[in-house]
PDB file of N, CA, C and O in Angstrom:
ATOM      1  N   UNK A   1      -9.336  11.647   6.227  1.00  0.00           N
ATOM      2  CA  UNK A   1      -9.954  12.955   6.293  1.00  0.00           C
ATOM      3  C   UNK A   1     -10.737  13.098   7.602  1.00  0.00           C
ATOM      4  O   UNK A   1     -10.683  14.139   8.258  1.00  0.00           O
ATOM      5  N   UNK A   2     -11.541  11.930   8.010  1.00  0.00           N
ATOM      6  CA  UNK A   2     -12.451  12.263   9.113  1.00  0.00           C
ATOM      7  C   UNK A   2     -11.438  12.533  10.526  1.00  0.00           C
ATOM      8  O   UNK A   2     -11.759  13.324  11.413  1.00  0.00           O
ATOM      9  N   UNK A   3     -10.030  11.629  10.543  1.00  0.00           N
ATOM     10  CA  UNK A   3      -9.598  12.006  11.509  1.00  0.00           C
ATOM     11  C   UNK A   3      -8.510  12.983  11.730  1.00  0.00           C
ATOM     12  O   UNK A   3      -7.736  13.049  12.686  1.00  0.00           O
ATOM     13  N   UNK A   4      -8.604  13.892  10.453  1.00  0.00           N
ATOM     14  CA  UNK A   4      -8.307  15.244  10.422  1.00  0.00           C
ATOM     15  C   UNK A   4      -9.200  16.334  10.827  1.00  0.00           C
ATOM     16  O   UNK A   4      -8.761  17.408  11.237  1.00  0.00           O
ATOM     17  N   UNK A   5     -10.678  16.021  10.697  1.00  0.00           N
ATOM     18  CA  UNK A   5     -11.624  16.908  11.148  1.00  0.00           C
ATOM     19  C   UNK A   5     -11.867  16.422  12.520  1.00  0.00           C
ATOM     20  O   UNK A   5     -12.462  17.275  13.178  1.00  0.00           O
ATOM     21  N   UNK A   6     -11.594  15.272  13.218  1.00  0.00           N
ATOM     22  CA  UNK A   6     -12.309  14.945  14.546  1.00  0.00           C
ATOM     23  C   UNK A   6     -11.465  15.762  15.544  1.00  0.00           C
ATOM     24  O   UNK A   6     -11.595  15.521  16.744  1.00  0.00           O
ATOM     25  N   UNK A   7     -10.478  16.856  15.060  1.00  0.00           N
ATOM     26  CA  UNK A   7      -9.847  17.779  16.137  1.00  0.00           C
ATOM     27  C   UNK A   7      -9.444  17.112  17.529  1.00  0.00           C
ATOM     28  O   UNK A   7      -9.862  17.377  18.656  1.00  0.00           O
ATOM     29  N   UNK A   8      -8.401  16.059  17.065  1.00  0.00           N
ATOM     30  CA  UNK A   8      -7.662  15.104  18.119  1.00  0.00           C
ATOM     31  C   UNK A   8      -6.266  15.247  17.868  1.00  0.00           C
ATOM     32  O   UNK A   8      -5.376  14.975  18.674  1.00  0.00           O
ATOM     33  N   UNK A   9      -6.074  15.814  16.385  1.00  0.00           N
ATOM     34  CA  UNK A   9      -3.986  15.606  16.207  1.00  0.00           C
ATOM     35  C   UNK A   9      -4.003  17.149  17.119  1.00  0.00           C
ATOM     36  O   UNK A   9      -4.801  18.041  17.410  1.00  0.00           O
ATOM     37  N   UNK A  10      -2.559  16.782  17.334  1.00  0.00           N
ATOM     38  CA  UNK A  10      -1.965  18.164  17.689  1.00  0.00           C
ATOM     39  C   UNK A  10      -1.632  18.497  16.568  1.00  0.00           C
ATOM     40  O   UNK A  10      -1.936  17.969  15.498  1.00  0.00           O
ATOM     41  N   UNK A  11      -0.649  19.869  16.876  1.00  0.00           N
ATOM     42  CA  UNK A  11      -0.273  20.527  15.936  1.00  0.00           C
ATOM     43  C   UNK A  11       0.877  19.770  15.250  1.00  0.00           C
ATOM     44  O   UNK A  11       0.824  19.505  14.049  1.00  0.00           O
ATOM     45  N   UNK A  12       2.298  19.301  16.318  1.00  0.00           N
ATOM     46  CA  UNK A  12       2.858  18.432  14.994  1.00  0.00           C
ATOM     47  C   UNK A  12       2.489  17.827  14.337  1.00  0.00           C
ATOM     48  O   UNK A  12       2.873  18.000  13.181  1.00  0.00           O
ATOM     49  N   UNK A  13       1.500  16.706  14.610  1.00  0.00           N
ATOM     50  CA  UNK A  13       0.655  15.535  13.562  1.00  0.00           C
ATOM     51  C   UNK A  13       0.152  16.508  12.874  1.00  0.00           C
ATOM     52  O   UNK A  13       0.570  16.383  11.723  1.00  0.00           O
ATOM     53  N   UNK A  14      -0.772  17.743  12.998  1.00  0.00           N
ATOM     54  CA  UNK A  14      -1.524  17.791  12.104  1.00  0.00           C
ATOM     55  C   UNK A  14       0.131  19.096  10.722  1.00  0.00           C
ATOM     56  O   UNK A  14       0.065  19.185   9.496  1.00  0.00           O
ATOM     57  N   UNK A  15       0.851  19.532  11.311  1.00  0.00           N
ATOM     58  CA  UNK A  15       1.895  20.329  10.535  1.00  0.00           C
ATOM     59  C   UNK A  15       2.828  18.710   9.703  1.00  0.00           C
ATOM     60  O   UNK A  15       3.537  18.877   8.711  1.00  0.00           O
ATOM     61  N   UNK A  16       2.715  17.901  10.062  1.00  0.00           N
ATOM     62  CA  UNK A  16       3.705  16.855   9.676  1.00  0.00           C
ATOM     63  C   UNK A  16       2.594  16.101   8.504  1.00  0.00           C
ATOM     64  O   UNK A  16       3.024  15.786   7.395  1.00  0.00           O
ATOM     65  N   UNK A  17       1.794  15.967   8.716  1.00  0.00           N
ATOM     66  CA  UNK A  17       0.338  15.580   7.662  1.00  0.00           C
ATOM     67  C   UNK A  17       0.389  16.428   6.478  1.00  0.00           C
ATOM     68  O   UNK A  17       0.766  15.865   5.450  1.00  0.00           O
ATOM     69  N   UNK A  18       0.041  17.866   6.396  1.00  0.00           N
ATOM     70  CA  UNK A  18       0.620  18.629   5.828  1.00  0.00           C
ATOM     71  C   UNK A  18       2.163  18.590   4.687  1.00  0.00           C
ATOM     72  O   UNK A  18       2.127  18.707   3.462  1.00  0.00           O
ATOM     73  N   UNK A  19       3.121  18.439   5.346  1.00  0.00           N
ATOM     74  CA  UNK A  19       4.168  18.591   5.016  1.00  0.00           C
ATOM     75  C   UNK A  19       4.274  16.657   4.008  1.00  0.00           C
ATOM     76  O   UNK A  19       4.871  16.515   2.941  1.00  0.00           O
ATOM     77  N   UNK A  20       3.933  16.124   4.354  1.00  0.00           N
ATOM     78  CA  UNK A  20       4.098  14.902   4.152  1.00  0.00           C
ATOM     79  C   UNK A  20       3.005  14.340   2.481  1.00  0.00           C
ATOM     80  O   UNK A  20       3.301  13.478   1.653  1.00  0.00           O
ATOM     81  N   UNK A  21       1.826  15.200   2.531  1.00  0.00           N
ATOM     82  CA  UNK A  21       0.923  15.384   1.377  1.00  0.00           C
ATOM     83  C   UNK A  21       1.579  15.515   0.541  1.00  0.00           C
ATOM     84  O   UNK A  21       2.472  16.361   0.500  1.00  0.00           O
ATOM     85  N   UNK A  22       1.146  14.220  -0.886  1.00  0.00           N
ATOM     86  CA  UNK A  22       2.190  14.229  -2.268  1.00  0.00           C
ATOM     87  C   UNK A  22       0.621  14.709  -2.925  1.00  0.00           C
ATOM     88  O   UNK A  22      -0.587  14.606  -2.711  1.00  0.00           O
ATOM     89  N   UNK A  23       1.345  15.137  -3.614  1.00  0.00           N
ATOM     90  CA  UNK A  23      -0.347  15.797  -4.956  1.00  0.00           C
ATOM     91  C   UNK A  23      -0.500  14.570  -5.603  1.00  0.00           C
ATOM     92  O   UNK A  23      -1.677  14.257  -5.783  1.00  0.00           O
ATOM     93  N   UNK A  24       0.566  13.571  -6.115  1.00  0.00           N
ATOM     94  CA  UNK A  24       0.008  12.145  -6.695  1.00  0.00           C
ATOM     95  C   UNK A  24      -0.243  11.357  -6.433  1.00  0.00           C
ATOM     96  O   UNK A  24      -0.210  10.451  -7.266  1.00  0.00           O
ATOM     97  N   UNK A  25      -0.709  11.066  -5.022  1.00  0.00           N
ATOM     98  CA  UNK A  25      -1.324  10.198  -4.242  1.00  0.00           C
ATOM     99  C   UNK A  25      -2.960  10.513  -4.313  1.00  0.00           C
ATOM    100  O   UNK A  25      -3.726   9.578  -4.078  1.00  0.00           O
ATOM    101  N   UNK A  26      -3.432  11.670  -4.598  1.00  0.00           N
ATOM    102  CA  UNK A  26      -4.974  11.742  -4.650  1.00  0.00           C
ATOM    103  C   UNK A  26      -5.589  12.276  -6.013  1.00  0.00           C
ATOM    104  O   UNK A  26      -4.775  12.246  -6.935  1.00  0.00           O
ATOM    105  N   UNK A  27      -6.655  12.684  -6.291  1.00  0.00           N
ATOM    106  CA  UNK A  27      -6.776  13.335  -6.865  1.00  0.00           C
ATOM    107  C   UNK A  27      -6.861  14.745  -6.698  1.00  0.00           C
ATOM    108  O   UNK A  27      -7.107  15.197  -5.580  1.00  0.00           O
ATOM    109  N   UNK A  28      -6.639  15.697  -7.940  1.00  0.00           N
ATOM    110  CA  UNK A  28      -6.632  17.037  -7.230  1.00  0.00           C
ATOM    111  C   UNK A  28      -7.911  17.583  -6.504  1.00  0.00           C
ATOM    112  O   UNK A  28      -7.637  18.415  -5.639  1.00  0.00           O
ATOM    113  N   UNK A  29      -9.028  17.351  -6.632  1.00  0.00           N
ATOM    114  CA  UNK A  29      -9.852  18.006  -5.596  1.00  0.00           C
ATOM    115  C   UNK A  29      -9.880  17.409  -4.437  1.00  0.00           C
ATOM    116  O   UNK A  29      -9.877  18.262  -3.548  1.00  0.00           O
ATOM    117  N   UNK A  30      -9.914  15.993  -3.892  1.00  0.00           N
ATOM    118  CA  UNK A  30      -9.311  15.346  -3.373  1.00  0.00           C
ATOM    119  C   UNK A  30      -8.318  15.780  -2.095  1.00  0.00           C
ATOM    120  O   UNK A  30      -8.467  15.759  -0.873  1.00  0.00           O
ATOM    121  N   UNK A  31      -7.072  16.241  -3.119  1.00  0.00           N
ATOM    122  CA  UNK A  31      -5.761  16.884  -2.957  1.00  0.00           C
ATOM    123  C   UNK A  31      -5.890  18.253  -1.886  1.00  0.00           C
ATOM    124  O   UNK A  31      -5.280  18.495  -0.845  1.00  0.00           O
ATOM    125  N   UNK A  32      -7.188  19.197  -2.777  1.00  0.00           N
ATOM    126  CA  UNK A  32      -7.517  20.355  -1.690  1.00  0.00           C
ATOM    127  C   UNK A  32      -8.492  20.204  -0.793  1.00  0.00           C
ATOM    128  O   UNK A  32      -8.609  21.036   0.107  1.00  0.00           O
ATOM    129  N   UNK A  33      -9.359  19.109  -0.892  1.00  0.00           N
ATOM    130  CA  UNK A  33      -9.997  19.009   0.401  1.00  0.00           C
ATOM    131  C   UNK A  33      -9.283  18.782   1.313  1.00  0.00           C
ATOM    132  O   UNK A  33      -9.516  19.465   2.310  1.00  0.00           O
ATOM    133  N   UNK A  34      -8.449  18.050   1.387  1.00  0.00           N
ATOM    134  CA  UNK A  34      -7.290  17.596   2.621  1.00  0.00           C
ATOM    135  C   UNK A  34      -7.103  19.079   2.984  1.00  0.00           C
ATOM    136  O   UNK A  34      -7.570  19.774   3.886  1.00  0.00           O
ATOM    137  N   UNK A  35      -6.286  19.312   2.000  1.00  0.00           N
ATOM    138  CA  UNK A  35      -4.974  21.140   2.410  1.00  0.00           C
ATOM    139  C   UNK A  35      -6.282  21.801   3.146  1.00  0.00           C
ATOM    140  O   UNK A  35      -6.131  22.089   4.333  1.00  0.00           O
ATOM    141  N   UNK A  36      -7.067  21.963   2.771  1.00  0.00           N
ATOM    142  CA  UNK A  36      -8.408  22.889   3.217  1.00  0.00           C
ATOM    143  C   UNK A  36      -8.704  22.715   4.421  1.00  0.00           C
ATOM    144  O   UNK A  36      -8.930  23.713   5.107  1.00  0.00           O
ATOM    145  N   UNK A  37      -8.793  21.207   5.087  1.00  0.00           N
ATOM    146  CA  UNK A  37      -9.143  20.482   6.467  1.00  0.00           C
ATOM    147  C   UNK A  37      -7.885  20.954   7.547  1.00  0.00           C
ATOM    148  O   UNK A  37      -8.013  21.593   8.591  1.00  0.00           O
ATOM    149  N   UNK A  38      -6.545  20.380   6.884  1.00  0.00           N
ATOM    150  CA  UNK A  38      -5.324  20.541   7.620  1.00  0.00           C
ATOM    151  C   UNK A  38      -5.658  22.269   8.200  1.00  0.00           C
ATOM    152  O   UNK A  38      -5.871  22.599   9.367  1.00  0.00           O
ATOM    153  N   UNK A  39      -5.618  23.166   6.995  1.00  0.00           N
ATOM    154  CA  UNK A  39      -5.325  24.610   7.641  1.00  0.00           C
ATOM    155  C   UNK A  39      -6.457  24.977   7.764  1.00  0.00           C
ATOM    156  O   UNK A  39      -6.495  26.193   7.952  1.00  0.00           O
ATOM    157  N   UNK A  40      -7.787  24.331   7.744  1.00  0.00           N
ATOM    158  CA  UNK A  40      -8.611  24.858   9.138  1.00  0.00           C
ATOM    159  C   UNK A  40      -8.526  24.766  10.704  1.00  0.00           C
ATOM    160  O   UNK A  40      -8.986  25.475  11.598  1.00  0.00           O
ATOM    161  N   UNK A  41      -7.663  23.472  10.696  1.00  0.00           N
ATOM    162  CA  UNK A  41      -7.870  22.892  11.849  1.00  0.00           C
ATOM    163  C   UNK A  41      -6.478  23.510  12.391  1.00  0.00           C
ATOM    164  O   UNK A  41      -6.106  23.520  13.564  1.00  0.00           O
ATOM    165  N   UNK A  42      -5.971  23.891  11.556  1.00  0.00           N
ATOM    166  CA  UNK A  42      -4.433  24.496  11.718  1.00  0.00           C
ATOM    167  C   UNK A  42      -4.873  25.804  12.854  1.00  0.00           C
ATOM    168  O   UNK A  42      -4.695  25.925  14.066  1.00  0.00           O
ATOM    169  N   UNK A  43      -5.552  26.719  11.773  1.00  0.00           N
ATOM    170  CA  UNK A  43      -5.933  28.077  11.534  1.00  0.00           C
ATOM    171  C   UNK A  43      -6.938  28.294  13.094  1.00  0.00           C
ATOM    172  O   UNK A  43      -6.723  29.201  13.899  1.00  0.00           O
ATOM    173  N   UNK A  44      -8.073  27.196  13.251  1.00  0.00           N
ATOM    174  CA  UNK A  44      -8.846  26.946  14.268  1.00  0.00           C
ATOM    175  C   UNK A  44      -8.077  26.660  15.805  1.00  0.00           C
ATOM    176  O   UNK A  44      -8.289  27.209  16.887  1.00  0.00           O
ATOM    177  N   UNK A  45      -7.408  25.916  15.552  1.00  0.00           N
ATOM    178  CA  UNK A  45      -6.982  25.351  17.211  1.00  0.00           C
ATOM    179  C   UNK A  45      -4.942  26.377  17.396  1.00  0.00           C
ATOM    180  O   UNK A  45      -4.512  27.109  18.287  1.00  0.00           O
ATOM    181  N   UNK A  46      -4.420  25.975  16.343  1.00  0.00           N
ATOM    182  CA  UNK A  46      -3.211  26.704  16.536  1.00  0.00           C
ATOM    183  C   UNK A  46      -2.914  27.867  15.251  1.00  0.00           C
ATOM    184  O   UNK A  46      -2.166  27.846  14.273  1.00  0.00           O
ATOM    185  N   UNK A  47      -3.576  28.544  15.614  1.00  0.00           N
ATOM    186  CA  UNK A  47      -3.073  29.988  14.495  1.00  0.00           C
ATOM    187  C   UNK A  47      -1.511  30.694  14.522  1.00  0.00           C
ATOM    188  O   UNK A  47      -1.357  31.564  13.665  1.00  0.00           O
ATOM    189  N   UNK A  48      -0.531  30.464  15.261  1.00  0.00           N
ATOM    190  CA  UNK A  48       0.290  31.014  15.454  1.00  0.00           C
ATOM    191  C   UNK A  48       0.972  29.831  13.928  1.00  0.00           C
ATOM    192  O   UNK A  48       1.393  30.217  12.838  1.00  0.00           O
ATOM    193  N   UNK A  49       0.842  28.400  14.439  1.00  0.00           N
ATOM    194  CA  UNK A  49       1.492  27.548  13.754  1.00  0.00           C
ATOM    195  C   UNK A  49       1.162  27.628  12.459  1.00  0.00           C
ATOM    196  O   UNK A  49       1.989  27.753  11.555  1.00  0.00           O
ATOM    197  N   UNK A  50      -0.531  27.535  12.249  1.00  0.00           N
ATOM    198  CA  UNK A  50      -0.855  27.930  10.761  1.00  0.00           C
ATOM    199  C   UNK A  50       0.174  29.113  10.232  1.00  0.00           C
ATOM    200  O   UNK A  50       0.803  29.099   9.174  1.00  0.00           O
ATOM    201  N   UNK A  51       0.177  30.043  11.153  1.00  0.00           N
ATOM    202  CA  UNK A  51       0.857  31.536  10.094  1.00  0.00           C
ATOM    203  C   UNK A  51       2.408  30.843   9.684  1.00  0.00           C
ATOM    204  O   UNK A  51       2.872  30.901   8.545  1.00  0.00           O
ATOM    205  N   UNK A  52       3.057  30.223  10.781  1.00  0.00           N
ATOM    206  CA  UNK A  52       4.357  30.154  10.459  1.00  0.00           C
ATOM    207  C   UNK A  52       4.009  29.021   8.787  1.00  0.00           C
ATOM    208  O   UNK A  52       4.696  29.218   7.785  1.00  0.00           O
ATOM    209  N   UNK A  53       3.108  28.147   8.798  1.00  0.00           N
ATOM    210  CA  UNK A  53       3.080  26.828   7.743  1.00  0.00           C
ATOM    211  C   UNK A  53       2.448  28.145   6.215  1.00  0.00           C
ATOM    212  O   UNK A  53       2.981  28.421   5.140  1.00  0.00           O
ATOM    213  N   UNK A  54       1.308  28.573   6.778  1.00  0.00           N
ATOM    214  CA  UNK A  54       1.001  28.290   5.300  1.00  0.00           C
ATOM    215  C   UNK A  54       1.292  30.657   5.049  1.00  0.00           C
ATOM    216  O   UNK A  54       0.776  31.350   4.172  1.00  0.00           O
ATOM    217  N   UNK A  55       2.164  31.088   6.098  1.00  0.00           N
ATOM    218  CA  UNK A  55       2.144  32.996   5.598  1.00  0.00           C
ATOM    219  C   UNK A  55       1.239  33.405   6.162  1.00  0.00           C
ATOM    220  O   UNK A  55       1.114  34.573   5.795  1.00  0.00           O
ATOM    221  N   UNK A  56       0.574  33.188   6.783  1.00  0.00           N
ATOM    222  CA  UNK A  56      -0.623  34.092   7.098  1.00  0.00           C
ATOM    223  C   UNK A  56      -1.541  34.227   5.879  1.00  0.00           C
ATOM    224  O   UNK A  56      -2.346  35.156   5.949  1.00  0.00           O
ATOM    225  N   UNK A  57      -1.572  33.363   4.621  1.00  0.00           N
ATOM    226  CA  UNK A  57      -2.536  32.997   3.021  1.00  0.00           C
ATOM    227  C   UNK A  57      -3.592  32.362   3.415  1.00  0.00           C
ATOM    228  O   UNK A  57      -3.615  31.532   4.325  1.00  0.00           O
ATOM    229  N   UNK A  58      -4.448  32.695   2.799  1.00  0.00           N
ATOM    230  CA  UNK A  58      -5.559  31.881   3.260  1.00  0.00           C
ATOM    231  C   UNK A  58      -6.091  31.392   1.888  1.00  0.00           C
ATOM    232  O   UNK A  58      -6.381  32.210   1.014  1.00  0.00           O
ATOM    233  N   UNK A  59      -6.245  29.759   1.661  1.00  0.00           N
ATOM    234  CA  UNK A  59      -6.586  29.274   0.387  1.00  0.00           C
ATOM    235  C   UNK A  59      -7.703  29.769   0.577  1.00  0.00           C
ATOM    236  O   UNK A  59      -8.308  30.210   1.554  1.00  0.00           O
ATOM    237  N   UNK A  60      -7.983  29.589  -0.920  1.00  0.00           N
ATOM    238  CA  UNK A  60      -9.287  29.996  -1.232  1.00  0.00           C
ATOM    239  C   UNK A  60     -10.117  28.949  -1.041  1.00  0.00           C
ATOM    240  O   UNK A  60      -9.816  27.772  -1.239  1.00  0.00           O
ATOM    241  N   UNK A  61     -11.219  29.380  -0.638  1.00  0.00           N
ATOM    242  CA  UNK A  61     -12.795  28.230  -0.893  1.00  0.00           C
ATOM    243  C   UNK A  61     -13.824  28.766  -1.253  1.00  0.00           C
ATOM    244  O   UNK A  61     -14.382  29.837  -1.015  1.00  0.00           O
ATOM    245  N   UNK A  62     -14.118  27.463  -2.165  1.00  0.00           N
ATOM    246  CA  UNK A  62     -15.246  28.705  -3.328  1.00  0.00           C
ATOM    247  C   UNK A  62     -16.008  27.079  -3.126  1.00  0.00           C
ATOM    248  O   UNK A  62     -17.087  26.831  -3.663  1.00  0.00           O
TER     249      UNK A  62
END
């Protein structure tokens, strides 16, 4: 997680991280803290790429 937030992957690492996330490898909150990190950092540094990955949707955070 931390070296998903330290804003060092590019966009493939960070779209291939993403794509590569099994839901039974963590737990589910767990599970959306990751998704949450990925498409900030998505959304933050490459927005074009976020729209193509996650629609232009924006999960929720509550």
């Amino acid at each position: 997680m931390a070296s998903i937030l330290s804003g060092r992957n590019t966009e493939a690492q960070l779209i291939s991280l993403y794509r590569k996330l099994e839901p039974g490898k963590f737990s589910p909150s767990d599970h959306n803290d990751i998704v949450r990190a990925l498409e900030k950092q998505l959304r933050d540094r490459f927005p074009r790429a976020a729209n193509r990955v996650f629609w232009g949707k924006k999960i929720k955070t509550s």
